[in-house]
N, C-alpha and C positions, 0 to 999 in steps of 0.2 A: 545403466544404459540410458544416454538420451535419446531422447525422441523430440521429430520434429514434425510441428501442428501446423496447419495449414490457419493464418488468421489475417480476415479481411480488415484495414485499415484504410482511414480517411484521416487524411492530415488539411484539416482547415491554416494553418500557422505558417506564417512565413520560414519557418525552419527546416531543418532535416527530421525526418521518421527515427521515431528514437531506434536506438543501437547499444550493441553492446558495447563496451570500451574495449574488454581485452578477451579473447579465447575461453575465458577460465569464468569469465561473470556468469551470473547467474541472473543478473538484472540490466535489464536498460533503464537510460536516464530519458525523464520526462523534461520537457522545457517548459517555461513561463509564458504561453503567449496573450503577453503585454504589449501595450502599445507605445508605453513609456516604464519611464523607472517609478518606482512604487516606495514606499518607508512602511517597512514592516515595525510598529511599533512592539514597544514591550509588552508581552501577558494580553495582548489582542488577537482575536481569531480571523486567517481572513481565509478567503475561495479564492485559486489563482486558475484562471481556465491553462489549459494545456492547449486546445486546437486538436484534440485528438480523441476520434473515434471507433469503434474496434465491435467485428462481429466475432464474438468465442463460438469457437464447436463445442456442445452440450457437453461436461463433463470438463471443462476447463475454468478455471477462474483466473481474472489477474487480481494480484497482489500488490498493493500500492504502498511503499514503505518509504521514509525516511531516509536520505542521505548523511552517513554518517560524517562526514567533513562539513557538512549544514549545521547537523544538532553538535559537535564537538567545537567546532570554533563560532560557530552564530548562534547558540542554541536552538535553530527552527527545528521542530519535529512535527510528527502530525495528528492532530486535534482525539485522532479516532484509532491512534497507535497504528494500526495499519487495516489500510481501506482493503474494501475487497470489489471489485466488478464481476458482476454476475453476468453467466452469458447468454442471457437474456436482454442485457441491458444495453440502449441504442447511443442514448444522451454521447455526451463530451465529456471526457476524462475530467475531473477539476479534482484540485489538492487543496485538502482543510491543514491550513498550516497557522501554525502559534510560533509567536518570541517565545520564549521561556525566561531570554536573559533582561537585563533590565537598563540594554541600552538598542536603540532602534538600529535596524539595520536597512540597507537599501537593496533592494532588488534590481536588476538587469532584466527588461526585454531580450527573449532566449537563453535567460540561467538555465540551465540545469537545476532541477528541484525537488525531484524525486526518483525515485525507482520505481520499474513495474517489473515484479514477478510472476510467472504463468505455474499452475499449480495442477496437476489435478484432482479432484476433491472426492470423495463418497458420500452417499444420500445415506439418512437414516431411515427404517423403517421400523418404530417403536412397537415392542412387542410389551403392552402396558401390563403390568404386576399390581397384586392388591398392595402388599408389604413387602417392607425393607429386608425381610426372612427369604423370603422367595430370589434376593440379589447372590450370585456366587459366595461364598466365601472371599480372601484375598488374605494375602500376607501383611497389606499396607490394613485393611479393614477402613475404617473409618477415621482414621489418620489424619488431619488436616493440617493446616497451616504450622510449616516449622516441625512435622512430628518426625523431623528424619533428626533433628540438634539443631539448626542454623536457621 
């Protein structure tokens, strides 16, 4: 079932409020706002502001990921795999974006450059244990990296 969240937005940027593209997304796309065109070089990290600001209702996060038509034909992705906004947090959306590939590319004032997904999250409250004896049992146990074959 979706649900829909009530979220207060401030658009600094001369563009549109991001949006979905089509019925079925799950993500809106963020813009670049740039004042000019920019040259993302290769294997450099950089901060590209968006223009946009967002109060979350407690218990929602956004999720700031990667366009895959960006990291598939330009290789950009994002520095931090995928951001998260706490909704707590007042600032201006900004995107840690890397080349990956190893010829520069150029950016557009109002690209499209990322996605934001809304989530909502659960808090922990650790219930601290002496020892590793004291953890459930499990089927996986202490399994790690690769111990399923692959």
């Amino acid at each position: 079932m979706m649900v829909n969240y009530p979220i207060k937005i401030v658009n600094h940027s001369p563009y549109p409020l991001p949006e979905y593209q089509t019925i079925g997304s799950a993500g809106m796309d963020l813009r670049a706002n740039l004042d000019a065109k920019i040259i993302i070089m290769p294997h450099k990290v950089y901060q590209i502001p968006t223009g946009i600001f967002l109060e979350l209702p407690i218990g929602i996060e956004a999720q700031i990921r990667a366009r895959s038509g960006l990291a598939l034909k330009h290789g950009l992705s994002l520095v931090n795999g995928v951001g998260t906004i706490d909704a707590d947090y007042r600032g201006e959306i900004k995107i840690i974006l890397i080349n990956l590939l190893d010829k520069p590319y150029q950016m557009e004032p109002g690209e499209r450059i990322a996605q934001m997904v809304f989530s909502e999250y659960v808090k922990a409250e650790f219930k601290e244990v002496s020892t590793v004896d004291e953890l459930a049992n499990s089927e996986r146990g202490d399994g790690g990296f690769g111990h399923s074959g692959k």
